[in-house]
C-alpha positions in Angstrom: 2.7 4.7 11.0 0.8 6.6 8.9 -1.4 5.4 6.2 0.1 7.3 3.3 3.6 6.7 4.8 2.8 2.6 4.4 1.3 3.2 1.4 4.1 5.2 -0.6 6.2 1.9 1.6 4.4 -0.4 0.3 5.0 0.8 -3.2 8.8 1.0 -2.5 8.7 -2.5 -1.7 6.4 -4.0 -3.7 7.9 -1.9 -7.2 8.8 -4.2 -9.1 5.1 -6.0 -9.1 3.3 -2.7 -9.4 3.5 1.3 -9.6 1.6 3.7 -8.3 -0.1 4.6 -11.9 -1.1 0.8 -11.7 -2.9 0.9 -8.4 -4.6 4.7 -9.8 -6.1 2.7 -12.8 -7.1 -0.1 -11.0 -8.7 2.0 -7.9 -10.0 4.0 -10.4 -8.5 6.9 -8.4 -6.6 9.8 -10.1 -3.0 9.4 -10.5 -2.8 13.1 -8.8 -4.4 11.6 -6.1 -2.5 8.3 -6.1 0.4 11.0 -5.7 -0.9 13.3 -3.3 -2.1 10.8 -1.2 1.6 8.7 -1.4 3.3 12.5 -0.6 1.0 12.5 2.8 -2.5 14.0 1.8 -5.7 12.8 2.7 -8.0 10.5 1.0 -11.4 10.0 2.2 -11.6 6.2 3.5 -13.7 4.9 0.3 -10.7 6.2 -1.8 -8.3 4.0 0.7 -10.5 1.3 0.6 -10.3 1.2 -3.1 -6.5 1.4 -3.1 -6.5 -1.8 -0.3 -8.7 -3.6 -3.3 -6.1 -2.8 -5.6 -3.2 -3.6 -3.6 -4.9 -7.0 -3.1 -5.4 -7.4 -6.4 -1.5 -6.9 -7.5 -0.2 -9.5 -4.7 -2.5 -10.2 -1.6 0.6 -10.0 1.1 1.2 -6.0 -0.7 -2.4 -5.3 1.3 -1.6 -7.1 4.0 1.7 -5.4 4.2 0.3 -1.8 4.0 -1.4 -2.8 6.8 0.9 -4.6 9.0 3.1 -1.1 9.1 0.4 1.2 10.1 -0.4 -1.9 13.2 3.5 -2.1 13.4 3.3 -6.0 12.9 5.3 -6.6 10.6 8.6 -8.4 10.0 10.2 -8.2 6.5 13.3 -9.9 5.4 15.7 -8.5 2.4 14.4 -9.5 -0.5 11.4 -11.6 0.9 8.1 -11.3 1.2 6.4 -10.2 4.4 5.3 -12.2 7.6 3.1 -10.9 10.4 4.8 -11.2 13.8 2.7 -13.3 16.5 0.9 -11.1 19.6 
């Protein structure tokens, strides 16, 4: 998966801890490129970096869960958080 594919995931699932607006002021990204970025643009990978930091921030499993989908790791329950699957 791609990174901005997880990432506009990741706020889908993780929306009612944080919005993308959230993750733009704490990244101290632009919400336009919050947006962009969540719609499939490109971010250079200091920008992503900072959005990890900020996901991590919110609720440490939301990074870990951005992540997971682009390693397609991931196993995620209804309503629960997320687990990694074992190799």
């Amino acid at each position: 998966m791609r990174l901005s594919d997880a990432f506009a995931e990741t706020l889908f699932r993780y929306r009612d801890v944080f919005k993308a607006i959230d993750i733009a002021e704490l990244s101290g990204l632009t919400p336009n490129q919050i947006s962009s970025f969540q719609r499939g643009g490109n971010l250079r990978s200091d920008s992503i970096d900072k959005i990890l930091d900020a996901l991590e921030s919110f609720d440490p499993t939301a990074k870990t869960y951005m992540l997971s989908l682009v390693a397609k790791k991931v196993d995620v329950e209804e309503g629960k958080k997320p687990t990694l699957q074992p190799e």
